[in-house]
N, C-alpha and C positions, 0 to 999 in steps of 0.2 A: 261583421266578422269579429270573433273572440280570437284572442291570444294565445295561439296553440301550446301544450305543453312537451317541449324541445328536450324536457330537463333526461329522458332517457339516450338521446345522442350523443350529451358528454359522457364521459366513461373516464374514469380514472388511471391515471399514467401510472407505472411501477419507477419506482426510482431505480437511476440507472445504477448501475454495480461500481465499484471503484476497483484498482487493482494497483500493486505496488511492484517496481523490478526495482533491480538490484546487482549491481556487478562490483565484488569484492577481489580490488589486486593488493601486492604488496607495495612495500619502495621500491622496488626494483620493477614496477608496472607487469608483474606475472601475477596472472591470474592464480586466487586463490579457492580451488576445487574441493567441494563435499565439504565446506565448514557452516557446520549446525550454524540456525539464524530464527529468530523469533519474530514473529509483528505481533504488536500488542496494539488490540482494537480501542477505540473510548469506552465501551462496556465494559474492558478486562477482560475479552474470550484472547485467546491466541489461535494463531497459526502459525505452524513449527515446519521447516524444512531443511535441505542442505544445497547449496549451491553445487554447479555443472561442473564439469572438466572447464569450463571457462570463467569459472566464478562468479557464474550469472543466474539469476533465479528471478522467477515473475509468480505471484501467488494473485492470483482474483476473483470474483467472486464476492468480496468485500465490502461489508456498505460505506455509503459516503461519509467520508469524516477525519479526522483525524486521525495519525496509528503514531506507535514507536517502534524502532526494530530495534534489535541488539543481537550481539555475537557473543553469547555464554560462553565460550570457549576463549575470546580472546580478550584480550585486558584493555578495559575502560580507555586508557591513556593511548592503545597503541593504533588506534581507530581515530577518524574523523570520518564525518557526513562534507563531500566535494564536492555534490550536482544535487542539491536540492530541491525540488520542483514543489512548489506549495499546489495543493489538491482547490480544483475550482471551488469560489467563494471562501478562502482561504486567506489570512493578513499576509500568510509567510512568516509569522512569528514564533519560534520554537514553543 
């Protein structure tokens, strides 16, 4: 008996999608509604939206990897990142 050729029952996996949410409040923990938001992929493609009546927004789709977001509307200074969750196989290092 010869060594059957299996090699057509593997079949190649799609990597899975990633996806990023986001809930933007003030100091006064009220949510901040319909403020334009950007993710910036490691390629350099974007995707652009605006957050809810609850200042919550979920974009996905996304391949695996690293991203940036920013708030073009709101000042560098007046923002921090409070819940940062590092994406699997991630350091967690900005």
């Amino acid at each position: 008996m010869g060594l059957e050729d299996n090699s057509a029952a593997v079949q190649a996996c799609p990597l899975e999608e990633g996806w990023v949410e986001l809930e933007l409040v003030g100091e006064n923990d009220m949510p901040i509604a319909n403020e334009r938001f950007i993710v910036i992929l490691a390629d350099g493609t974007q995707r652009k939206g605006r957050t809810d009546a609850r200042g919550f927004a979920r974009v996905g789709g996304l391949p695996q990897g690293p991203c940036h977001l920013c708030f073009p509307e709101l000042d560098a200074q007046s923002h921090e990142a409070l819940g940062v969750v590092p994406s699997s196989g991630s350091t967690g290092s900005p």
